[in-house]
C-alpha positions as CSV (number, residue, x, y, z in Angstrom):
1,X,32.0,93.5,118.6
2,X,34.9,92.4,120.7
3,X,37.5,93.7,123.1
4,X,37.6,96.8,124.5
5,X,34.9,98.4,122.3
6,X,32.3,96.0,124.2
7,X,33.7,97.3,127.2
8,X,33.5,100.5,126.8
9,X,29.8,100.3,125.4
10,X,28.5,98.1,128.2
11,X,30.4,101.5,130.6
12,X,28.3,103.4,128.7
13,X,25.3,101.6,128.5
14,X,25.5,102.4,132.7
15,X,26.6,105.7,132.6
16,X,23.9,108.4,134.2
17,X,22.6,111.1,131.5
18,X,23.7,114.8,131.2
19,X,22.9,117.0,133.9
20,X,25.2,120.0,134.1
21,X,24.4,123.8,132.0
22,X,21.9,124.0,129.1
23,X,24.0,125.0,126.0
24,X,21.5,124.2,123.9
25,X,20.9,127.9,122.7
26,X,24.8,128.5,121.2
27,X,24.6,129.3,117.9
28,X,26.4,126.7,116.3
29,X,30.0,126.6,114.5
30,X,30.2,124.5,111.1
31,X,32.7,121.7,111.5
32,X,32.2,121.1,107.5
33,X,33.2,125.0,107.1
34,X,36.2,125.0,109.0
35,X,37.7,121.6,107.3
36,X,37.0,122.4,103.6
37,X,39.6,121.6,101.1
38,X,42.3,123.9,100.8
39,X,46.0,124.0,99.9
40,X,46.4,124.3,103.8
41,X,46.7,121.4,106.8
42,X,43.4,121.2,108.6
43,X,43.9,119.7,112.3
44,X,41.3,119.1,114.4
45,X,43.1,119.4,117.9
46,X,42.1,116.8,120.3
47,X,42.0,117.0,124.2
48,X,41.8,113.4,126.1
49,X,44.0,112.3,129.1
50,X,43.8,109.1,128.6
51,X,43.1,106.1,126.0
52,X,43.2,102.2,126.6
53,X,45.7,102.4,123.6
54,X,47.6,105.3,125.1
55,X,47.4,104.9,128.3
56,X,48.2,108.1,130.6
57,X,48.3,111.1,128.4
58,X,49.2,113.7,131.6
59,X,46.5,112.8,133.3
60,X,45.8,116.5,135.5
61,X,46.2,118.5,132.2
62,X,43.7,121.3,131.9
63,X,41.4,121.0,128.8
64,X,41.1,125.0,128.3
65,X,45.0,125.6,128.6
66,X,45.3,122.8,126.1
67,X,42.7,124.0,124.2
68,X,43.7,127.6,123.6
69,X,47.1,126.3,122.8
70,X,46.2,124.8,119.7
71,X,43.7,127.4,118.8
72,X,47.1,129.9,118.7
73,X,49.1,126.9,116.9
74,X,46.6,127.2,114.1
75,X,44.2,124.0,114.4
76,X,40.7,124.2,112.6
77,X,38.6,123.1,115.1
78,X,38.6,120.8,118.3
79,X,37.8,117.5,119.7
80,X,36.9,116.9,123.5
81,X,36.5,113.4,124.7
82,X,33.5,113.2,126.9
83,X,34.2,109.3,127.8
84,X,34.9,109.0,131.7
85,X,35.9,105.4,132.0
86,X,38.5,104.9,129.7
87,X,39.4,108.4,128.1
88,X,39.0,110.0,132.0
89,X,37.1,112.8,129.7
90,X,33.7,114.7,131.0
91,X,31.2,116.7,129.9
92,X,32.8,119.5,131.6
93,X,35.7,119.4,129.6
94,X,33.5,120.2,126.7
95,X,31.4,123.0,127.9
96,X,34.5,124.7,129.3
97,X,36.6,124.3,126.1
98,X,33.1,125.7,123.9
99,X,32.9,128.4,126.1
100,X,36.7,129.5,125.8
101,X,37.5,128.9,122.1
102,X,36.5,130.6,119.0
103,X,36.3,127.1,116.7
104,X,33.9,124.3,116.0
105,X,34.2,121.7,119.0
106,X,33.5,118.3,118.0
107,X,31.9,115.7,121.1
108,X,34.4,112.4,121.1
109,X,32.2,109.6,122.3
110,X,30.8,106.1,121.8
111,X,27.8,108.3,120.7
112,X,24.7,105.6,120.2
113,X,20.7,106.6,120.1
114,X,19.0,109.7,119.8
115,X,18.9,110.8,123.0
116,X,23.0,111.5,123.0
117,X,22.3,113.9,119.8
118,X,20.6,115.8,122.2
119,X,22.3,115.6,125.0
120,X,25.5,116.7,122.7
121,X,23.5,119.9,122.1
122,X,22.8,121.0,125.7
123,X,26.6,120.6,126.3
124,X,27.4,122.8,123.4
125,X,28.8,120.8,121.0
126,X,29.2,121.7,117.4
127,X,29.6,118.3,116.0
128,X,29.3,114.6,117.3
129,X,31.0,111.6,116.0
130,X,29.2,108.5,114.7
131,X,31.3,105.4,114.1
132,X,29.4,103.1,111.7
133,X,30.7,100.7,113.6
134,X,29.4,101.3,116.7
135,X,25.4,102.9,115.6
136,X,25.4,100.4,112.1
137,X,21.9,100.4,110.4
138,X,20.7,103.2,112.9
139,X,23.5,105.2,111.1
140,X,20.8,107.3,108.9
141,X,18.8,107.9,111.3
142,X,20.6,109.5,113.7
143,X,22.5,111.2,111.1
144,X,18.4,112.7,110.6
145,X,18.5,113.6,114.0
146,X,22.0,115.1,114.0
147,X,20.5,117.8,111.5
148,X,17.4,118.2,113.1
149,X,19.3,119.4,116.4
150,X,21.4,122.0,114.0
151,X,24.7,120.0,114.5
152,X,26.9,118.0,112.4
153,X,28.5,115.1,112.3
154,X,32.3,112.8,111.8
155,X,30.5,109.8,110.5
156,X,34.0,107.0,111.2
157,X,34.9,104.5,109.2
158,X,37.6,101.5,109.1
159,X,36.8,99.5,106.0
160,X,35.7,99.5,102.5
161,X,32.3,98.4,104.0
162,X,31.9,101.1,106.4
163,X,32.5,104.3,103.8
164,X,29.9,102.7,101.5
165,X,27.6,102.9,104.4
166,X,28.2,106.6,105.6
167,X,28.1,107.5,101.5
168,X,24.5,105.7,101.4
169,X,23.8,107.5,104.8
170,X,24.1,111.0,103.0
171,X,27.4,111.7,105.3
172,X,29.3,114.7,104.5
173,X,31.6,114.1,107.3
174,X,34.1,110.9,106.9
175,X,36.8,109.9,109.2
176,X,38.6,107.1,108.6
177,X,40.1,105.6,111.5
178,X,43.4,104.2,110.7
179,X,42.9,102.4,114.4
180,X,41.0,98.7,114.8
181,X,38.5,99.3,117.2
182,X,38.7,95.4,118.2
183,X,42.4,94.9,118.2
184,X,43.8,98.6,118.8
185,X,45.8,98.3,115.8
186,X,47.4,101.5,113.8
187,X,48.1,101.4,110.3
188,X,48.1,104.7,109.0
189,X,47.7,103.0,105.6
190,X,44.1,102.8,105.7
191,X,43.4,106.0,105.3
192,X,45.7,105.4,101.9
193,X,43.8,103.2,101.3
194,X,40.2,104.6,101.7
195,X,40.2,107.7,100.3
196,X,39.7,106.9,96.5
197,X,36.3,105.2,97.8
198,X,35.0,108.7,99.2
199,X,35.8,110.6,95.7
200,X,35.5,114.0,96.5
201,X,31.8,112.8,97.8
202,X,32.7,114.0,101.5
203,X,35.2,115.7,103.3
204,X,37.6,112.9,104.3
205,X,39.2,113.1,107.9
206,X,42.4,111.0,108.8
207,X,42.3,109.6,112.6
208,X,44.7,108.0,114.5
209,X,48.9,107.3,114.3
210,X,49.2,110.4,112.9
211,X,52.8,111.3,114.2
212,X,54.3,114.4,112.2
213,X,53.3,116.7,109.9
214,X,55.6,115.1,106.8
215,X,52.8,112.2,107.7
216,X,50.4,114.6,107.6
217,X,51.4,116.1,104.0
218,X,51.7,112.6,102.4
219,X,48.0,111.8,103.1
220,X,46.9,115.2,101.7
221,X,49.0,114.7,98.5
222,X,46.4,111.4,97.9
223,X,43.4,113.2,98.8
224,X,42.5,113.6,102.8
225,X,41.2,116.9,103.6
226,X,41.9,117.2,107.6
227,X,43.2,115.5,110.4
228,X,41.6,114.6,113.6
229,X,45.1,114.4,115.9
230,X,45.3,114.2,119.8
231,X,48.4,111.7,121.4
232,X,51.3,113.4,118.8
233,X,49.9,116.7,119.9
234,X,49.6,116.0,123.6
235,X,52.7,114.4,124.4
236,X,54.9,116.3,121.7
237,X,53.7,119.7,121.3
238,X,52.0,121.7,118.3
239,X,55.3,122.4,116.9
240,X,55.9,118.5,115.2
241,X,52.0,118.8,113.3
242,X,52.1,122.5,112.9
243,X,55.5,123.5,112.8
244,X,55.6,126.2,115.3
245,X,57.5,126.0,119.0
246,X,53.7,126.3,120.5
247,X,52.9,124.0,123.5
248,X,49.9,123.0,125.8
């Protein structure tokens, strides 16, 4: 690993554990469920006020407002960044967003041992992400752990490589990121690219430089099920992914 990606581990290698409300008894929301093929878009809404790609993304904007904006635009579920350091996301955000909405709410992270499986659980989450590239051979493992906590999870993946690895891994869950974790490159292209490999043996999620819904449409046309979309939606409005005049 290079870049910012080792940065933002070593952050999180330092960051103190979860310590705010016990969510841990929700009954949970299935991510898989919500995202299931159909003839329809499925968007899973993201809320994060900053990225290192991005940069400011209106930094004081209130995750619930957000949040309940793209439940009444029509998204499938939700994604909350929890990151503090370079997303300026918190736990907080999550719990409050859980609490308010109706849908499955995925935890955004650099998610990497056990212990953050269950932390996801006490704050409520429905579903976690995994990047392969982050959590490699401990992939199956905490994909064990995942199910043993009654949540699910986005197993991400960049390369040819990395969907072989979340097949083996039994994931059911696979977002390719169309984004180089190293270089912070977008080619959309990827995900073009990577969905033959899955073959109808996962749910396939499209992340990153997704812009407009005509995108959106092309990529289901060859095969991707859902779309995990946050900066188009954030400084845009609904209206260009789901083509209503809705705002956060």
């Amino acid at each position: 690993m290079s870049g910012i990606l080792t940065q933002i581990l070593r952050a999180k290698a330092n960051r103190p554990g979860y310590s705010g409300p016990d969510r841990s008894d929700l009954p949970r929301r299935s991510l898989l469920a919500a995202l299931q093929p159909t003839q329809e878009l499925a968007v899973i809404a993201e809320f994060k006020r900053r990225s290192p790609s991005g940069g400011d993304l209106q930094v004081g904007r209130d995750a619930v407002a957000t949040a309940m904006a793209y439940q009444a635009a029509g998204a499938a579920a939700l994604s909350v960044l929890t990151e503090p350091d370079f997303f300026s996301g918190s736990p907080s955000d999550l719990v409050n967003v859980r609490q308010a909405s109706r849908l499955p709410v995925l935890r955004k992270d650099f998610l990497t041992d056990e212990a953050d499986v269950w932390e996801s659980r006490a704050m409520g989450a429905d579903a976690i992400l995994l990047i392969v590239r982050v959590v490699g051979e401990r992939l199956g493992r905490l994909l064990e752990k995942t199910q043993e906590a009654g949540l699910e999870a986005l197993v991400e993946v960049h390369d040819a490589p990395e969907v072989m690895a979340a097949l083996a891994a039994g994931a059911q869950l696979i977002g390719i990121n169309n984004r180089d974790l190293d270089t912070l490159q977008t080619d959309v292209s990827v995900s073009a690219r990577l969905v033959p490999l899955v073959a109808e043996q996962a749910v396939v999620v499209s992340e990153s430089g997704l812009q407009s819904r005509s995108q959106c449409l092309q990529l289901h046309a060859l095969g991707v099920d859902a779309f995990l979309i946050g900066e188009a939606l954030l400084r845009g409005g609904t209206d260009a992914i789901f083509g209503q005049a809705v705002r956060p």
